[in-house]
N, C-alpha and C positions, 0 to 999 in steps of 0.2 A: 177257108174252112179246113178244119183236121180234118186228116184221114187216119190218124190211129190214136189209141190214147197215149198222154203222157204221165207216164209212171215216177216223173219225179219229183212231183208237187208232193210237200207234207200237209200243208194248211188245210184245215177244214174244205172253207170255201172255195178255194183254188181244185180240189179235187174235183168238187161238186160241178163247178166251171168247166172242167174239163168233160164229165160225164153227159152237161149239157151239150158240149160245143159236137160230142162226139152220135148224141144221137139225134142231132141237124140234121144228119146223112141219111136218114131211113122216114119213112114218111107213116108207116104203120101207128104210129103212136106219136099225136102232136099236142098234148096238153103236158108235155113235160117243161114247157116252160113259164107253166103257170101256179102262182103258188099255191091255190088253194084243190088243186088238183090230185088226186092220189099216189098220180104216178111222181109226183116232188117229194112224198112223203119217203115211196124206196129210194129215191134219191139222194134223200136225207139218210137213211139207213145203211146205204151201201156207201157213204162219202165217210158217215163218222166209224164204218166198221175198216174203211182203209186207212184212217186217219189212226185208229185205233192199233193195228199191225204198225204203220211204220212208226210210229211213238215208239212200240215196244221193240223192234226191231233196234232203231236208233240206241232205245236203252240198253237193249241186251249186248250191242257190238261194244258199245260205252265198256262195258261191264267187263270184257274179253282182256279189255288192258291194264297195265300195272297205272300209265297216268291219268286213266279217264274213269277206272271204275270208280264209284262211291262206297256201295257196300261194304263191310268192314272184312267178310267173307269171302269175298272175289280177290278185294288187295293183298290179302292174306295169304289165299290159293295163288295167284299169279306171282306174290312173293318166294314162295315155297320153291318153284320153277327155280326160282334163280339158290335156291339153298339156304334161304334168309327164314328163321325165325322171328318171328314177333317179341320184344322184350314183354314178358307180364308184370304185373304192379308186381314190386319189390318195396321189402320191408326194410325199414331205418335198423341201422345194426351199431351197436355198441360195444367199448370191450370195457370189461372191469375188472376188479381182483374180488373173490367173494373167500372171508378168510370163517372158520368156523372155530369157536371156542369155546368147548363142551365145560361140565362140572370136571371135577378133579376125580378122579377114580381109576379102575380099569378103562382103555379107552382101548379101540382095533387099532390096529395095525396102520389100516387105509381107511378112506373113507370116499363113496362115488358121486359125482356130483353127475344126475341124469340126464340124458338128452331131455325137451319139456319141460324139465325144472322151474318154476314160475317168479320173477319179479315185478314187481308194478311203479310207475313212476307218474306225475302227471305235468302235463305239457297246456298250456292256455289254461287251466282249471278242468281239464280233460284229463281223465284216468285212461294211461295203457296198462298194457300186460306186455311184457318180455318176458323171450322164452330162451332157455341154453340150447346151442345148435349140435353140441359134442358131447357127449361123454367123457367125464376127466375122473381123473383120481388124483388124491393128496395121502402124502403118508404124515403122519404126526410126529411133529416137531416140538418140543417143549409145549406138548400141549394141546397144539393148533395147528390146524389142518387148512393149509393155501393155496386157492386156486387163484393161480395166475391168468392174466390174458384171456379169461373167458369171453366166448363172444356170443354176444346176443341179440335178438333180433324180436324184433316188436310182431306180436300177430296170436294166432291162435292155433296150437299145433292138432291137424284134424289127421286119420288113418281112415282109408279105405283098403276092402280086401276082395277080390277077386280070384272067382274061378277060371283057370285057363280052360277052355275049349275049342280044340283043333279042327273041327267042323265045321265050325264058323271064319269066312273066310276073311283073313287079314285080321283078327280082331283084333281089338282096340280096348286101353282102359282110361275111361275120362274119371279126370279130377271133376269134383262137384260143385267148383265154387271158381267164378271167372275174380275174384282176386285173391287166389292161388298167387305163392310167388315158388315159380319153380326154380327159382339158384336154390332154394332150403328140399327141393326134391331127394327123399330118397326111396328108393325102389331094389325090394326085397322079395325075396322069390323061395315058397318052402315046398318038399316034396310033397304033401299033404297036410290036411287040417293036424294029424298027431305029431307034425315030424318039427323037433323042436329047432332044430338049425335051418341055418338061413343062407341063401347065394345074393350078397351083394353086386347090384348092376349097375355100371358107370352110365355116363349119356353118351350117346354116340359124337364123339368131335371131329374123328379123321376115319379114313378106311385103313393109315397105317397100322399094321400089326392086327387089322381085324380079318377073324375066319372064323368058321363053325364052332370056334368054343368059345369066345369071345363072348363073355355077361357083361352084354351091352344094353342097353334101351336107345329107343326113337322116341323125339320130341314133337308136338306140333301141336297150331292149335287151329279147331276144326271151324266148320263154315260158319256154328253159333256160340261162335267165341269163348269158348271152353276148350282148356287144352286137356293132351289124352298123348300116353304113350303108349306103344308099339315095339313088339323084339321083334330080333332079327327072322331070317325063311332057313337059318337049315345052314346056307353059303358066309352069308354075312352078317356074324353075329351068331351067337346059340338058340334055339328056336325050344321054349319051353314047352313039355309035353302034358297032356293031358289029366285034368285034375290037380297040376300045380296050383299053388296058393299065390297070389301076386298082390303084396302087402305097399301100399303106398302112404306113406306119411310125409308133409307138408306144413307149410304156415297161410290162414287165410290172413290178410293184412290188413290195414287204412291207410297203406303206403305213406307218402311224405309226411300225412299230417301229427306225429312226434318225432319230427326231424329235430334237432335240438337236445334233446331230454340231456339231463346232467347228473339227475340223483335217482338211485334206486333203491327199493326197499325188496328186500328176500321175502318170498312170500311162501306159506309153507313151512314141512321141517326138510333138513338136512342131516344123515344119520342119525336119526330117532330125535334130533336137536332141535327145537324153533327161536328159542328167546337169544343165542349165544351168537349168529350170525351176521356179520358185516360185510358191507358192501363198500367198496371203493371206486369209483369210476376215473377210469384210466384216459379213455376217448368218449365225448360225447355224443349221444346217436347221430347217424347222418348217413346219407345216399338211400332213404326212401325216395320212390318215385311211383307215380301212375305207370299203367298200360301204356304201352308203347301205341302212340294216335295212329289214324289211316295215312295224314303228311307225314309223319316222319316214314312210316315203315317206309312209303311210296319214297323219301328223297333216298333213306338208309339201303333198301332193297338192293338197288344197282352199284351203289356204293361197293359195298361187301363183296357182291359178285367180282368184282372186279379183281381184288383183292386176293379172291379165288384161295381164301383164308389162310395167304402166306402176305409173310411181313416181309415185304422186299427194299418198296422205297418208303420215306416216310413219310408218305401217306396214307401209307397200306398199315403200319403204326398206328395212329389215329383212328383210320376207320374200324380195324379189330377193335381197340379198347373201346371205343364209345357204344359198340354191338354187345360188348358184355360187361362193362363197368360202368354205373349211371352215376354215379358220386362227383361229376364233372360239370364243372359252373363255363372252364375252357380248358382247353387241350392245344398245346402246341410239341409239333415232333421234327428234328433233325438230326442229319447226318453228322457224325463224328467229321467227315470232312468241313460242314459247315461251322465248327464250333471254333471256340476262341479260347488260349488256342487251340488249332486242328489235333484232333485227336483219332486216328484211323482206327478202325474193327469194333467202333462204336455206333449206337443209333441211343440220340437223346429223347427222352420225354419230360416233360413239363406240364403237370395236369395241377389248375385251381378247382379245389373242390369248392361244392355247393355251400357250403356253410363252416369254413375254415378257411386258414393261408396256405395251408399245406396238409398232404396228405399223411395220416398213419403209416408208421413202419408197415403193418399187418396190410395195408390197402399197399405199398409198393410194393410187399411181396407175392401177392393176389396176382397183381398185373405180371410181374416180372417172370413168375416161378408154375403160376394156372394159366393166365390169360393167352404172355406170348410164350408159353414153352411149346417146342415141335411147330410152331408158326416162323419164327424168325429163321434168316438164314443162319448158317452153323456157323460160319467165321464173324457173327456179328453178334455184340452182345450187347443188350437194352440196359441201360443206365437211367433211372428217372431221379430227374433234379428239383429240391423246390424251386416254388416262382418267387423271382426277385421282383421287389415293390419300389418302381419310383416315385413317391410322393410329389404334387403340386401343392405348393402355394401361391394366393394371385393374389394380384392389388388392380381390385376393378375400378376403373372411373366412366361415371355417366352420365350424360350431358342430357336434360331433358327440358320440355317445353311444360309450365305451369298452367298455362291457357288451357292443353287439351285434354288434362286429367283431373280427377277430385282426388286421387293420392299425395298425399305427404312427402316429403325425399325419405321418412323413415318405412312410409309403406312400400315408396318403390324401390327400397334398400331391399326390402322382404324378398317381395317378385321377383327382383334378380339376382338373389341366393338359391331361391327356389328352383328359378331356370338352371344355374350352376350342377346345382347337385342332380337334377333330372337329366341335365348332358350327362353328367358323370356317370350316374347310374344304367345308363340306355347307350352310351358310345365308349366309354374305358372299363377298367375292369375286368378285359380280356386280353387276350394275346393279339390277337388281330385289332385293339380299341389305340387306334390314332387321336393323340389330341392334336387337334384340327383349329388353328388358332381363330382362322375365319368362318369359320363354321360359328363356332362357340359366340362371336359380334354378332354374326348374323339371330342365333335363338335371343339374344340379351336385346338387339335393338328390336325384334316384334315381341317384347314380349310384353311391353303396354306401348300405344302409339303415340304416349308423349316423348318417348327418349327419341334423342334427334341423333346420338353417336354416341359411340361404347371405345373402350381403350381396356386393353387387359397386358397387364404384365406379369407375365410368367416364370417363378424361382420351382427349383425343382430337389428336394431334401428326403434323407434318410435318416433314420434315429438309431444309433447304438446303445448301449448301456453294457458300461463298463464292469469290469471284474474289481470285487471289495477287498479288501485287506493290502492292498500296496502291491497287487500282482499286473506286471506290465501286462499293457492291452493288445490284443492284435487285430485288424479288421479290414476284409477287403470290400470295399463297397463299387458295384458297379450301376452305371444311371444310363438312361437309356437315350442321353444326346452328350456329344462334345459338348465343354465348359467356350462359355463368351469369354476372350481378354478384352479389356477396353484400349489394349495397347499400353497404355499405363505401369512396368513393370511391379514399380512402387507400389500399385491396390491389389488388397488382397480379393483373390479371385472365389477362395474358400470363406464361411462366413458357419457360428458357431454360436450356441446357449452357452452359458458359461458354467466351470467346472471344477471340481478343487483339486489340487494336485498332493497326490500322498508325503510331497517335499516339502510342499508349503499350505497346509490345509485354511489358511486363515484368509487367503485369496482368491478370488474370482479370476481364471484363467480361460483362454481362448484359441480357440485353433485359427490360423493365417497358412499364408503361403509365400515365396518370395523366390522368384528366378534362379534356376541354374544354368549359368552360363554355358553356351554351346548346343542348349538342346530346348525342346518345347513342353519338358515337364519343370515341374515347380517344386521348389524345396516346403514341406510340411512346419511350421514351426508350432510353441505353445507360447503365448506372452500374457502376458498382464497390463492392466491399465495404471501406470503412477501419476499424478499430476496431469492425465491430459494425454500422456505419453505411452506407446508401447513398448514393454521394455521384455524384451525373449530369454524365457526361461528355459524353454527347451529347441536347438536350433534344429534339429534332425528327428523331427514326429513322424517321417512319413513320407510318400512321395505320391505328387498330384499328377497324373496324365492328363492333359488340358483334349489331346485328342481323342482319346479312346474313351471318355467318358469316367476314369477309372481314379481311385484313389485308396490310397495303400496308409494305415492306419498302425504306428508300433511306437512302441518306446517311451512311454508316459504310463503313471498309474495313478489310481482313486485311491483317496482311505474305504471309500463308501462304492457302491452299485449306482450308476449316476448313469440317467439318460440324460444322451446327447444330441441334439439337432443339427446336423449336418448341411449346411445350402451352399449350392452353385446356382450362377445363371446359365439356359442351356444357350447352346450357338445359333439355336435357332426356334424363333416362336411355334413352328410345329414339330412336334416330338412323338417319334414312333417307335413301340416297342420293339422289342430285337430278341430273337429264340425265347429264352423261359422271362422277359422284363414282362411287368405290368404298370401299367400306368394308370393313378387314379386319383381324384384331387380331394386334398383335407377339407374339407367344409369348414375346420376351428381355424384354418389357417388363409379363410377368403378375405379380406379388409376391400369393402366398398366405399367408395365417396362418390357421393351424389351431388351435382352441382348444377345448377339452374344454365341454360344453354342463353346469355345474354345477346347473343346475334339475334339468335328466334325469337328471343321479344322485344329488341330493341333495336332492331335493325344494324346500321352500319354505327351506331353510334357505340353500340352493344362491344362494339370487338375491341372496344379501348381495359374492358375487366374480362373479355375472353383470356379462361388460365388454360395450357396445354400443359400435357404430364410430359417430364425427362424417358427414356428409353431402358434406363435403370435405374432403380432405387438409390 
């Protein structure tokens, strides 16, 4: 029999067990073990009122930590702790040229093209509105007045204005709208409602160089997910005084969704002008994103901290930019020591954007010049390179059983493209995306339960496209595995579309390779087909590293701009990216053969028309 209770049951019933067991012990009161008795009823009352605390109890402790809360206002606060802001929806941003072309007359001087300024585009049969994030000017040139590189950003520019009051303690001024994108924040500060100038405030980023006069702002955003900034007390940072004006204007957004957009139309006039202005789009919108989720903050949170918002190693690389750049599909970052070759007082980055191959000049000056400036160390300087594309072509063959499926060999032709390109899309395409040759067998042979066995052979290709008018070419292509020899000196290991040569434009020309003696690179040539025959027109195109993956491209030229198809076999059927390579397969370049599996239905008699495929093409 207990003699005291036990306080660490949660369960309903278990409590109520307990309350029983414990007043066994007292004899005053004996129909507590009866149900229809009164005294079962406070039984009931007092088990679901303990049941009741240790739920909330369990939930509230939950709540205390950065991996257990739920709320989006606990992950946020507990975030804070570690110095981590929440990314907010961010608006898709474009740059263009907007050129203006008035009547003929007296014309000014200049002419301002205003922060707000309005363009509309539409994206799905959806109308946005872009809006200009800067103030420019153009002075007139024969005429016409050119804003260059204007950058714009999709959303709707809203102003709030606030009274400072130093009575209230800490105060705080909230944006009114939770998809606010505050990268477009700016925060202006006047002596009074009459006083026409304005004190521009930066965000707070570092405490370097901040003290008492420092017109800074704090960011954050509050337990009901709206953010609000905050100036500094007086020490750190300027502490605005009483009946200042505190002028916030912003973009509220729809984040991602006119990711894409390509064409703009001026909406409005420009210098008293409406009918005379043109748009030109430079980069097409892109790096819209949602609010930053509860899992990411919670994985991003400790990340950052860590980081302690110096770029040290390159990790600390990555995880800054990904905290303030979202235009990032993958990111890979290293060391000038690890690079090819090593290059010391460097730190590489490598960023695939969301919806392009490569990043805008304006986004690597973002990263380079705002993002890491006063983060990295001083003897190191960030260099971002585009990402190199190694292209797959396969030649699938699949062996299946007719018995156990009602598909066709053209329907299960279908199915295992489909598989194909859903690998591709969900495992390459990044900088960490291994093609995994067994892997890739394995989705092909479940992906109907007739196929009995799968074979996949893997060529791995790059496209150039040559320079027109007769000017020699130059091209360094790097693939992201050593080239197979079959041992064979005689086969050419390089393999080519064919192409005209500005010498001889009336012929189909090709690129090969062929042994230099004493070493493990390969001479480049260009030949032609006569008769059957290769016959070398140019002996010295180039040079093939069969090891390092690499091949050096010169000394031939097009009449015409002529893409070129590049193929090797890699050394080995799984092929992993390496620093900025990506890897990711042509779906135009799959060639499937389906072929009935005549063991599985024919037993041992089967194997006399069982075909197996060569190891190369």
């Amino acid at each position: 029999m207990a003699t005291n209770l036990n306080v660490t049951e949660l369960d309903f019933a278990q409590i109520k067990e307990n309350l029983k067991n414990f007043l066994k012990q007292q004899s005053q009161f004996n129909d507590y073990d009866f149900d229809g008795a009164g005294m079962n009823v406070l039984l009931d009352v007092l088990a679901y009122n303990t049941h009741y605390n240790a739920i909330n109890a369990h939930y509230s402790l939950n709540e205390a930590f950065l991996d257990s809360a739920q709320i989006r206002g606990n992950v946020v606060t507990r975030a804070k702790l570690l110095g981590y802001i929440p990314r907010s929806t961010l608006a898709p941003r474009a740059t263009v040229t907007v050129t203006l072309t008035p009547p003929t007359g007296t014309l000014p001087e200049s002419v301002t093209l205003p922060r707000g300024a309005k363009l509309t585009t539409t994206v799905g049969g959806i109308s946005f509105t872009y809006v200009v994030l800067n103030n420019l000017s153009a002075k007139e040139v024969d005429g016409v007045y050119t804003f260059s590189n204007v950058e714009i950003a999709e959303g709707e520019l809203r102003t709030l204005r606030y009274r400072v009051d130093n009575d209230v303690v800490a105060q705080k001024f909230q944006l009114s709208h939770r998809a606010a994108d505050t990268s477009t924040l700016r925060v202006r500060v006047q002596e009074n409602e009459l006083s026409t100038s304005f004190d521009i405030y930066s965000k707070f980023e570092s405490l370097k160089n901040v003290d008492s006069s420092t017109k800074t702002y704090y960011l954050q955003e509050n337990s009901s997910g709206f953010y609000e900034i905050y100036f500094g007390d007086g020490v750190t940072g300027f502490k605005p005084i009483n009946n200042n004006i505190v002028t916030i204007d912003y973009l509220v957004t729809d984040g991602e969704e006119s990711n894409g957009a390509s064409t703009f139309e001026f909406s409005g006039t420009l210098g008293g002008f409406s009918s005379v202005i043109n748009t030109t789009t430079i980069n097409n919108s892109a790096g819209g994103a949602e609010q930053e989720t509860i899992e990411s903050v919670r994985f991003n949170a400790p990340l950052t901290f860590a980081t302690q918002n110096r770029a040290v190693t390159s990790d600390d690389y990555a995880a800054i930019i990904k905290q303030n750049f979202t235009n990032i599909s993958s990111i890979s970052t290293w060391g000038g020591e690890d690079n090819d070759p090593p290059d010391f007082g460097k730190a590489y980055i490598s960023v695939k954007p969301i919806s392009a191959d490569k990043l805008t000049d304006a986004e690597k000056t973002t990263i380079t010049d705002t993002i890491l400036k006063g983060k990295n160390v001083v003897s190191i300087t960030p260099e971002i390179v585009d990402a190199e594309f190694t292209n797959l072509e396969l030649d699938v063959f699949v062996k299946f059983n007719p018995s156990l499926t009602d598909r066709t060999e053209a329907d299960l032709s279908s199915v295992v493209r489909d598989t194909i390109a859903d690998y591709s899309f969900n495992n390459l395409n990044r900088f960490d995306g291994v093609f995994r040759h067994s892997e890739l067998l394995a989705f092909i042979d479940n992906s109907d339960p007739s196929v009995t066995s799968s074979n996949v052979r893997p060529r791995m290709f790059q496209n150039i496209t040559t320079l027109a008018g007769g000017v020699n070419n130059d091209f360094e292509l790097t693939f992201a595995e050593p080239f197979f020899q079959t041992g064979d000196s005689t086969k050419f290991i390089l393999d080519s579309t064919a192409f005209k040569l500005n010498i001889d434009p009336t012929q189909d020309h090709f690129l090969g390779d062929i042994p230099i003696t004493g070493t493990n690179q390969r001479q480049i040539i260009v030949y032609k087909i006569i008769e059957g025959q290769n016959i070398t027109v140019i002996n010295n195109a180039g040079i093939l590293d069969v090891d390092n993956g690499k091949i050096t491209l010169n000394n031939f030229a097009t009449p015409t701009a002529t893409t070129i198809k590049v193929t090797v076999v890699p050394n080995s059927l799984d092929i992993a990216p390496v620093r900025n390579q990506l890897i990711q397969i042509d779906n135009t370049f799959v060639d499937i053969t389906v072929a009935v599996d005549t063991i599985a239905t024919s037993g041992v008699s089967g194997g006399i028309k069982y075909n197996t495929n060569s190891r190369i093409k």
